[in-house]
ROPADREN-565446 format. One record per residue (C-alpha): residue in one letter; x, y, z. Coordinates in steps of 0.1 Angstrom, whole numbers, padded with zeros to 4 digits, always signed. Each point is the difference from the previous one (the first is absolute). Layout:
REM ROPADREN-565446
AXYZ
...
END
This chain:
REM ROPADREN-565446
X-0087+0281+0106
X+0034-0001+0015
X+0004-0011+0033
X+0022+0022+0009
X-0027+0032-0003
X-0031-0017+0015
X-0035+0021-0009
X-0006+0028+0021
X-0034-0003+0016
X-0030+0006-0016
X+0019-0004-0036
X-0007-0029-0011
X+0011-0019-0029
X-0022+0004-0034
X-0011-0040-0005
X+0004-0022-0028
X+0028+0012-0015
X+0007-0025-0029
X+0030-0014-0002
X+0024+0009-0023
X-0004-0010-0040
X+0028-0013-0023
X+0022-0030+0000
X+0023+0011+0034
X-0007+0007+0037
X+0015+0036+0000
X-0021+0015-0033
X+0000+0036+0013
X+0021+0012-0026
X-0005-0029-0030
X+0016-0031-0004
X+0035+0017+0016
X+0016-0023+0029
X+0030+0001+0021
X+0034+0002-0016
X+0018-0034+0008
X+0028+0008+0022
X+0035+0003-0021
X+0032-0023+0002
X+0013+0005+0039
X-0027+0016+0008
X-0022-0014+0032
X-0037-0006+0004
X+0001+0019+0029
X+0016+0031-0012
X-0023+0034+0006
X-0030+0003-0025
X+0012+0026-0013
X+0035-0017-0008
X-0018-0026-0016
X-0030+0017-0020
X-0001+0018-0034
X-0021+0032-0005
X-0036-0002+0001
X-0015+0002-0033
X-0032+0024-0007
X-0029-0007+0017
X-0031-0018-0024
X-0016+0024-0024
X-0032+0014+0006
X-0030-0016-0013
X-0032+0011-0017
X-0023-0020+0022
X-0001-0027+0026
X-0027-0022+0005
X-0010-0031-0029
X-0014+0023-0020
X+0003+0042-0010
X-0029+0028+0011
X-0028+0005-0024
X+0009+0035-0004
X+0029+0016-0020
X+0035+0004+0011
X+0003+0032-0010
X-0021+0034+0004
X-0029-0002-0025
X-0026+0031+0006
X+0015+0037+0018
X-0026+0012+0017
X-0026+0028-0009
X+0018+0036+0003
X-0015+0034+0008
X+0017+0024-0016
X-0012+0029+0025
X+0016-0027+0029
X+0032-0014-0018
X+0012-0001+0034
X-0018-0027+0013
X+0016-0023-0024
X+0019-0030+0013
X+0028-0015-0016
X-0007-0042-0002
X+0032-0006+0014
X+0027+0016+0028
X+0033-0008+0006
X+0026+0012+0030
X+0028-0009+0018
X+0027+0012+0019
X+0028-0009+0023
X+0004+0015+0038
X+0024-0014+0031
X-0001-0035-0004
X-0031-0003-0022
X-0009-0002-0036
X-0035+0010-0011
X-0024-0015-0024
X-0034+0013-0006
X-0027-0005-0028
X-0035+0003-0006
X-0015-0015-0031
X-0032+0006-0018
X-0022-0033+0007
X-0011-0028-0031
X-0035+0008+0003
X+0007+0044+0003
X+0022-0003-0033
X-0029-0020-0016
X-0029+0019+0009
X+0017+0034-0001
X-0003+0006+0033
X+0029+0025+0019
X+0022-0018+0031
X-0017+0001+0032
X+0038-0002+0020
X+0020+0031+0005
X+0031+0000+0011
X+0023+0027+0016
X+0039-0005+0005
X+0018+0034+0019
X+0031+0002+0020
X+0000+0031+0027
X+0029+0009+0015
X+0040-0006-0013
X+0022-0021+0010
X+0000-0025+0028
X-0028+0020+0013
X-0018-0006-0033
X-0037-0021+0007
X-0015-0014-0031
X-0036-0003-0003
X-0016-0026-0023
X-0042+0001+0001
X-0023-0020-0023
X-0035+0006+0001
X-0032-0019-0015
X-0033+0017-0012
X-0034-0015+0003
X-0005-0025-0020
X-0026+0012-0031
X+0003+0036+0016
X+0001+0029-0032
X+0026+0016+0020
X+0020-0026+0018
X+0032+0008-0017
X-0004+0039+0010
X-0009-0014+0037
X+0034-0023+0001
X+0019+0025-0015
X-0016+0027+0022
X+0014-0018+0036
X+0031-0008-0013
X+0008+0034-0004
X-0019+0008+0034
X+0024-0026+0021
X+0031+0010-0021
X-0007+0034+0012
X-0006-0005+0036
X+0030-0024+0002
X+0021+0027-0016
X-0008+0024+0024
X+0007-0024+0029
X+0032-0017-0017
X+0023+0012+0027
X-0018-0012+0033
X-0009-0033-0024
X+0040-0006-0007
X+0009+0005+0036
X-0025-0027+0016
X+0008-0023-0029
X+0037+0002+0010
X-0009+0000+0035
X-0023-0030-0004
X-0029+0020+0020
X-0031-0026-0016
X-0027+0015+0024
X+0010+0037-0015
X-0001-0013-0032
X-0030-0018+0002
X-0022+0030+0017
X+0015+0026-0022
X-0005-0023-0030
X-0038-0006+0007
X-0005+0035+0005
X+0016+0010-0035
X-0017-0026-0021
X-0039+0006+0018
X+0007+0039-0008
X+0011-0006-0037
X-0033-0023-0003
X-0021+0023+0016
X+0012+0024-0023
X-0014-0021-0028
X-0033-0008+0014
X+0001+0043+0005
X+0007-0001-0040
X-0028-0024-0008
X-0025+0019+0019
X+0011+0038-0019
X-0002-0019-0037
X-0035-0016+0013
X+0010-0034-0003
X-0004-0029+0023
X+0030-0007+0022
X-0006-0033-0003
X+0005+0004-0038
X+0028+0021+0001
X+0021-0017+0026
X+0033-0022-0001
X+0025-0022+0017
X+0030+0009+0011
X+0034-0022+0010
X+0029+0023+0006
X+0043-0008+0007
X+0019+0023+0015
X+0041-0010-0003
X+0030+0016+0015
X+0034+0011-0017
X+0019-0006+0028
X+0023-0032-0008
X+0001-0010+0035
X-0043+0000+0001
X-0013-0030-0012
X-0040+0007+0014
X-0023-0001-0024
X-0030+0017+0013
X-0034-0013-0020
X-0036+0020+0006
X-0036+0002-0018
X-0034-0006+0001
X-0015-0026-0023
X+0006-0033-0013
X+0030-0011-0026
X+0035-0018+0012
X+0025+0000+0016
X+0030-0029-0004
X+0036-0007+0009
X+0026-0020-0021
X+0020-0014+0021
X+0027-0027-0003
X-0026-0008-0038
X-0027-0006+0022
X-0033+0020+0001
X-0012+0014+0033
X-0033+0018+0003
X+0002+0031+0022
X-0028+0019-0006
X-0010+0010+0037
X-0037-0016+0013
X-0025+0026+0003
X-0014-0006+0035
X-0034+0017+0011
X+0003+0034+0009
X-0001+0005+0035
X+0006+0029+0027
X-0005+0035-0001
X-0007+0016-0037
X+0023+0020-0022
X-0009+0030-0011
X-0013-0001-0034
X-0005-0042+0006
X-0021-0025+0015
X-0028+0010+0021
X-0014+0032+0015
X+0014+0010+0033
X-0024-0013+0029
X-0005+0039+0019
X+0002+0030-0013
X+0028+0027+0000
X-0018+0017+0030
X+0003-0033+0016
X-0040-0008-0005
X-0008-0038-0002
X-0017-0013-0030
X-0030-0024+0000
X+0007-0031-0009
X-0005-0019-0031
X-0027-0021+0001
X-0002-0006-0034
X-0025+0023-0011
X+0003+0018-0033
X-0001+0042+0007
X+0004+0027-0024
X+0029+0022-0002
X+0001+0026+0020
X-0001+0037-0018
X+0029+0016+0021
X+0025-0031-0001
X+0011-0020-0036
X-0014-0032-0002
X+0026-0027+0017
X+0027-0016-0025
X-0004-0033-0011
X+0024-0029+0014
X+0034+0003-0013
X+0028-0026-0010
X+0023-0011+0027
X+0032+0016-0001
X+0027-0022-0014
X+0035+0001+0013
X+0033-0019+0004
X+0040+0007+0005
X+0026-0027-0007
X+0033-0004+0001
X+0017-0010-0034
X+0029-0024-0003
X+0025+0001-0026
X-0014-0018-0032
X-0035+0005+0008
X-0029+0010-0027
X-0027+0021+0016
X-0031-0001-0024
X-0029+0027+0009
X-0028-0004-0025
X-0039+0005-0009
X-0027-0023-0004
X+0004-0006-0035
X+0040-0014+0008
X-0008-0019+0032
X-0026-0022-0011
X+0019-0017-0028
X+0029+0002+0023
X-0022-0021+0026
X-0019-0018-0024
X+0024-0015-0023
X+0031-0018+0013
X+0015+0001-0033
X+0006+0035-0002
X+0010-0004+0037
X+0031-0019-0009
X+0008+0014-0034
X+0004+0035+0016
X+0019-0013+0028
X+0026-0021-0027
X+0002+0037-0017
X-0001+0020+0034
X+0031-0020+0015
X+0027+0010-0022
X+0029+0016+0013
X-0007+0036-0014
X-0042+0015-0001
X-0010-0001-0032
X-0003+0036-0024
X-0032+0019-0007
X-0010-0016-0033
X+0008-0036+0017
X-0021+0008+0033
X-0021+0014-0028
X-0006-0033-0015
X-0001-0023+0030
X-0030+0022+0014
X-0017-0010-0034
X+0001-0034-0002
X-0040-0011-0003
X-0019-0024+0022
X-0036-0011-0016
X-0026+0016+0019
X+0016+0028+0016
X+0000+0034-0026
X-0002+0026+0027
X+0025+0029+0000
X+0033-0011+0013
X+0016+0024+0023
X+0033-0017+0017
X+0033+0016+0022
X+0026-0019+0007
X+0032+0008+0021
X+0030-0018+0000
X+0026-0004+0029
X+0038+0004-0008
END
């Protein structure tokens, strides 16, 4: 990492980067190296004075790794369609991206190698929407994760997607202004309260279709970006795990805020039940013995994810990366694909859809999980 941007705290660096491959010390972009300077010309004119146009970065690659995954490369089996529910099909692959204030937006979510074997439907959704014109626009990226093995955990992603695109929609205005203002406390509460309604609203779901809402449940990992040239906050929320990284000066960092026990009074809709009751009687304690539910009140929730939030301020050149499960661990796994996406993240320019496309798909043995990834670049 350059010196002159230090880490902020609590990002650090992704280790064991490998070091660069190929017969020179600069390989980010092939074999190229600094134009000699020309007749008259001094050593210590301006870089730019003195260096050609950067080439392309590297192509993409199929895999990384010494050898390729067992599975396919490409989709092998669609899954099995109802033709009274056509509308629960999901395509294997989605691709978006778009370009807002200082921004440009890449976002994918790809069918994983064992799903396309087996014939199995994605388990990611993913929901891009932009409220608001603009300067005043927000833009709303969510992905969502279903159980794993779950019948329905495509409907369940799918379902809170729509769920948090809707109740960020409807707040877009009072969102934009304390994303401008830089208001992180606003954000945060209002946030939490948004994503534990839209996941109450699935449990709700799961309890009308009879189903176990533990069965039909999912994660969810949500960005919310302003238009506003002059805003560079990127405000990052969620519940459950995946990844979050920066790419900054082509170094890695891991941001993904630590969950920390949850402590202090209960949400509503999360944690614990409340220690009184709204008439301001005292409950008996807890001492640990199991009790029936009680016929006039529902029977108490079980413990809830910790809320997952973050805001950080972008700096020009930077490569935000919001992703699931089946992204991070590869990304944190194998240092390869660390530094071959970082070579192909660096260039001068983000790449285009089908390129993002095909860096998102480069394999790693041993990971085949759907692969769900957003990435933001800083002008």
């Amino acid at each position: 990492m350059s010196a002159a941007h230090p880490p902020a705290p609590g990002a650090p660096a992704l280790p064991d980067r490998p070091p660069p491959s190929g017969p020179t010390a600069a390989p980010a972009y092939g074999d190229w190296t600094p134009a000699a300077p020309a007749d008259g010309e001094s050593e210590d004119a301006s870089p730019a004075s003195r260096l050609g146009p950067l080439p392309p970065p590297l192509t993409s690659r199929a895999h990384v790794g010494t050898r390729p995954p067992t599975y396919d490369a490409e989709p092998t089996a669609l899954p099995a369609a109802d033709p009274d529910d056509l509308d629960a099909l999901v395509p294997d692959t989605v691709l978006d991206g778009a370009r807002y204030g200082v921004c440009t937006l890449r976002a994918v979510s790809v069918r994983g190698d064992s799903a396309r074997y087996r014939g199995e439907p994605r388990r990611d959704a993913l929901l891009t929407a932009r409220f608001g014109a603009g300067e005043r626009a927000l833009v709303l990226v969510a992905l969502a994760t279903g159980t794993r093995t779950a019948p329905g955990a495509h409907l369940a992603a799918a379902e809170v997607c729509r769920w948090i695109g809707a109740a960020v929609g409807r707040s877009h205005e009072r969102l934009t202004d304390d994303i401008r203002a830089a208001r992180r406390a606003d954000l945060k509460a209002g946030l939490h309260r948004l994503t534990d309604r839209s996941l109450g609203k699935l449990r709700a779901a799961a309890t009308e279709q009879g189903l176990d809402p533990d069965d039909y449940a999912a994660t969810l990992r949500c960005l919310l970006l302003s238009a506003d040239p002059g805003c560079r906050t990127r405000v990052f929320f969620g519940v459950g795990p995946g990844g979050l990284f920066r790419l900054r000066d082509r170094e890695w960092q891991d941001i993904e805020p630590e969950v920390a026990e949850v402590k202090g009074e209960p949400v509503l809709g999360f944690g614990s039940a409340p220690h009184e009751t709204p008439d301001g009687d005292r409950l008996t304690m807890d001492l640990g013995i199991p009790t029936p539910p009680s016929p006039y009140e529902p029977a108490p929730e079980p413990p809830r994810e910790p809320f997952r939030f973050r805001t950080s301020v972008a700096r020009p050149g930077d490569v935000l990366l919001m992703c699931g499960t089946g992204f991070a661990e590869p990304l944190h796994g194998e240092p390869e694909l660390r530094a071959h996406l970082a070579d192909r993240w660096s260039g001068p320019e983000p790449p285009g859809l089908t390129a993002y496309l095909a860096d998102t798909q480069v394999r790693v043995k041993g990971y085949a999980d759907d692969r769900t990834a957003v990435a933001v670049w800083e002008a």
